[in-house]
C-alpha positions as CSV (number, residue, x, y, z in Angstrom):
1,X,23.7,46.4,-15.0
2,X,22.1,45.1,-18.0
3,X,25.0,46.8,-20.0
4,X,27.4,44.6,-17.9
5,X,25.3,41.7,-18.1
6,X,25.1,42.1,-22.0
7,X,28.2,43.1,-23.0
8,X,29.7,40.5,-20.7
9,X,27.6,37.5,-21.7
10,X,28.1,38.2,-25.5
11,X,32.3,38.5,-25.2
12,X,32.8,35.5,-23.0
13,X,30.3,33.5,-25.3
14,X,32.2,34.2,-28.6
15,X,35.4,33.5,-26.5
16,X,34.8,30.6,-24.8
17,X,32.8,28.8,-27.9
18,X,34.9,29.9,-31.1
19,X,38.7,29.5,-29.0
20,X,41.5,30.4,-30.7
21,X,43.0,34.0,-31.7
22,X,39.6,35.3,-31.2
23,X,39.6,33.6,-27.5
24,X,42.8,35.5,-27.2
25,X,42.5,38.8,-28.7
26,X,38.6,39.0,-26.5
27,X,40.4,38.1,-23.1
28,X,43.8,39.9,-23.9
29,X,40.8,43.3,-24.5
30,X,39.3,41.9,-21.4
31,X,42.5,41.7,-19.2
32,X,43.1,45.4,-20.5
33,X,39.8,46.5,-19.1
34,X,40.6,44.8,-15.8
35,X,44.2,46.5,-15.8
36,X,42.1,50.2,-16.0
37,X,41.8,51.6,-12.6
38,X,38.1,52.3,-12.6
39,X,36.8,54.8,-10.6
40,X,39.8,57.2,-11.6
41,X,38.6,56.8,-15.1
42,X,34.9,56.5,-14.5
43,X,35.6,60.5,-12.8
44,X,38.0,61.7,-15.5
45,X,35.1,60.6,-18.5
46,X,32.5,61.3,-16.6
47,X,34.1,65.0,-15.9
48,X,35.5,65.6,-19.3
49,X,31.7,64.3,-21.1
50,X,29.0,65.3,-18.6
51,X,28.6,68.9,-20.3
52,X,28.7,67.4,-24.0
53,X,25.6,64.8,-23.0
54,X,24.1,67.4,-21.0
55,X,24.0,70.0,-24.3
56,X,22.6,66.5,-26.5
57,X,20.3,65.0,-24.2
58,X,19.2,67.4,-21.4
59,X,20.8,67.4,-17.9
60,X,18.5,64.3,-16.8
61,X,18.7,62.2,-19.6
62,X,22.3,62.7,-20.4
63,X,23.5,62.8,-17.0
64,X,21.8,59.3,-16.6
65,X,22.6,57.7,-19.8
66,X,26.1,58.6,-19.3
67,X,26.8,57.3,-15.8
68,X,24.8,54.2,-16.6
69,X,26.9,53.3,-19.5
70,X,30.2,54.3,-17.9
71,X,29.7,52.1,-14.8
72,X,28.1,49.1,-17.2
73,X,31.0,49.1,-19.7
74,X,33.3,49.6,-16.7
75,X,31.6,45.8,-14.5
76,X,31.7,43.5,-17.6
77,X,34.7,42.1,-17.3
78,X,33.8,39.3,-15.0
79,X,30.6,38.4,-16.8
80,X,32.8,37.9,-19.7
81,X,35.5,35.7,-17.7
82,X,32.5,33.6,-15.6
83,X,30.6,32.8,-19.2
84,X,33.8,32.0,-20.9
85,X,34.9,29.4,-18.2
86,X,31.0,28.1,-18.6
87,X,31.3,27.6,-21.9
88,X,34.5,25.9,-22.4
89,X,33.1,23.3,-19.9
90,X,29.4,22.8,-21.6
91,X,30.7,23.0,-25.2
92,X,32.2,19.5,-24.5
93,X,29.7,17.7,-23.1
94,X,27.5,14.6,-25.1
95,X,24.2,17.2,-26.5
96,X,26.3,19.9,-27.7
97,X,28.7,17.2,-29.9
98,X,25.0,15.6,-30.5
99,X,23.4,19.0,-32.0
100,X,26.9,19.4,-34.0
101,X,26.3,16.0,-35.6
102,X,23.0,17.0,-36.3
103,X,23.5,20.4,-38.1
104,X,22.9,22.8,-35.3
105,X,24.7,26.1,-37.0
106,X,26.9,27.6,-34.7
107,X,24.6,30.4,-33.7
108,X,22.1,28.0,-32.5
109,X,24.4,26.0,-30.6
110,X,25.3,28.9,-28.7
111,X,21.8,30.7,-28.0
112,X,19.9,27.7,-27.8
113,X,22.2,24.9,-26.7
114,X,24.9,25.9,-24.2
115,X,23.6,29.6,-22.9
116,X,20.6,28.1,-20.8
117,X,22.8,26.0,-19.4
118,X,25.4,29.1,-18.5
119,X,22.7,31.2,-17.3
120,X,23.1,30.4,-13.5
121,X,26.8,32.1,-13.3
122,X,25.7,34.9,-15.3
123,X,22.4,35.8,-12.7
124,X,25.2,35.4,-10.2
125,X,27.3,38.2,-11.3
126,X,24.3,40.1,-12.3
127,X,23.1,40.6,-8.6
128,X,27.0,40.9,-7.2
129,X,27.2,43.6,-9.7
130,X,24.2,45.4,-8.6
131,X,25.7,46.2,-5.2
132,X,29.1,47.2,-7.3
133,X,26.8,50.0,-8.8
134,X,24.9,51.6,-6.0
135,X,28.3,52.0,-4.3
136,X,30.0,53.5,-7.3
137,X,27.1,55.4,-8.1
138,X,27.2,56.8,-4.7
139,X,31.1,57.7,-4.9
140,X,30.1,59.7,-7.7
141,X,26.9,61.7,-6.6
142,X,29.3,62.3,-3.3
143,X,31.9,63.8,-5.0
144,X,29.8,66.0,-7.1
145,X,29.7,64.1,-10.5
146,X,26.4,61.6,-10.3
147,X,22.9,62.6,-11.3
148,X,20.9,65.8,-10.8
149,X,21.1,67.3,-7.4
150,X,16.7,66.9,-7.8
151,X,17.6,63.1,-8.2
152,X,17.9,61.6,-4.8
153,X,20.4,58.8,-4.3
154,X,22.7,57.8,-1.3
155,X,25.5,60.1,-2.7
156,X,23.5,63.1,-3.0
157,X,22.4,62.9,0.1
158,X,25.7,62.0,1.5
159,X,27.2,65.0,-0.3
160,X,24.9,67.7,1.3
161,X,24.7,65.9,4.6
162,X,28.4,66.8,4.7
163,X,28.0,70.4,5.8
164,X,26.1,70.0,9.0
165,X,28.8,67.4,9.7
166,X,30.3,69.4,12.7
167,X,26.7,69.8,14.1
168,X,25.0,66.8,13.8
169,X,27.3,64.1,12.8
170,X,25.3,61.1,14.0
171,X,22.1,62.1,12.8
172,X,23.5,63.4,8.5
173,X,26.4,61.2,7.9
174,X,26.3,57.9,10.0
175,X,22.7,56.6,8.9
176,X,23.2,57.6,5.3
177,X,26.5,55.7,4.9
178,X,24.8,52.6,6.9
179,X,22.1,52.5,4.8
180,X,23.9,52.5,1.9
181,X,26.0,49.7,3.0
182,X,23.0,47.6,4.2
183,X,21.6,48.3,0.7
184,X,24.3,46.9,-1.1
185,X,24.3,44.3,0.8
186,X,21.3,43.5,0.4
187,X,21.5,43.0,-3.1
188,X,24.2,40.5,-2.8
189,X,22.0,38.4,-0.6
190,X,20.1,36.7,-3.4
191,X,23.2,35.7,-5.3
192,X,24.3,34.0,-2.1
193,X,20.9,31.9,-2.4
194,X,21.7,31.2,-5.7
């Protein structure tokens, strides 16, 4: 999620503090993004790529780097909107004009004036997005297309649990799912505390 996180918080911050065409051009690219359906596209690149990164980086590596990319460059898009709305607000108030007046440079008013003060939207997405990527990740190692079958996840074990599905199906299918569910929700407990 730091990809999310990242690319999120650095697109809503130029957004929402320089305004303007650039405002609109970064949420017109971001209301594309949202437009995309995303797993459809997360399994077409993901199919289409996953033998290129395997041949570059190994079939750990590349399988990882590739799926972590693809689902942080696919959850930004609310980061971006949450730290723009943040930052129209707080580059208004009295110690941002004050730090203008005193020569702040743009840079600085952003990193070191009105991002600590955004910071608390941004954690929140960070930990609703970390459920958003054990489920996706889990879609994808159940149909076939996540990590390794040596790297245990949810969907993996999900995936291979559905054979003995007409023999056991309490005992492969019904905890796996549940657990998975209760771990995402998990995650998205301390964002609630928040």
């Amino acid at each position: 999620m730091s990809v999310a996180i990242t690319l999120g918080t650095l697109i809503g911050a130029l957004s929402g503090f320089y305004g303007g065409w650039l405002d609109i051009a970064l949420m017109g690219l971001t209301d594309l993004c949202l437009a995309l359906p995303r797993l459809p596209f997360l399994l077409l690149v993901i199919f289409l790529f996953r033998d290129a990164i395997k041949a570059i980086a190994g079939p750990e590596l590349g399988i990882f780097v590739l799926i972590v990319l693809m689902i942080g460059g696919l959850n930004w898009m609310s980061v971006a909107r949450l730290v723009r709305a943040s930052f129209l607000t707080v580059r208004e108030l009295e110690f941002v004009t004050a730090a203008r007046a005193l020569g702040a440079s743009p840079s600085r008013l952003i990193w070191i004036h009105i991002l600590p003060n955004v910071i608390s939207p941004v954690l929140v997405a960070a930990t609703l997005s970390v459920s958003t990527a054990i489920v996706t990740e889990s879609t994808l190692s159940f149909f076939g297309l996540g990590f390794p079958p040596d790297v245990l996840t949810w969907g993996r074990m999900l995936y291979e649990a559905q054979n003995f599905l007409e023999f056991a199906p309490l005992k492969t299918n019904s905890f796996k799912g549940l657990w998975t569910r209760g771990e995402s929700s998990c995650s998205r407990s301390p964002s609630e505390r928040v």
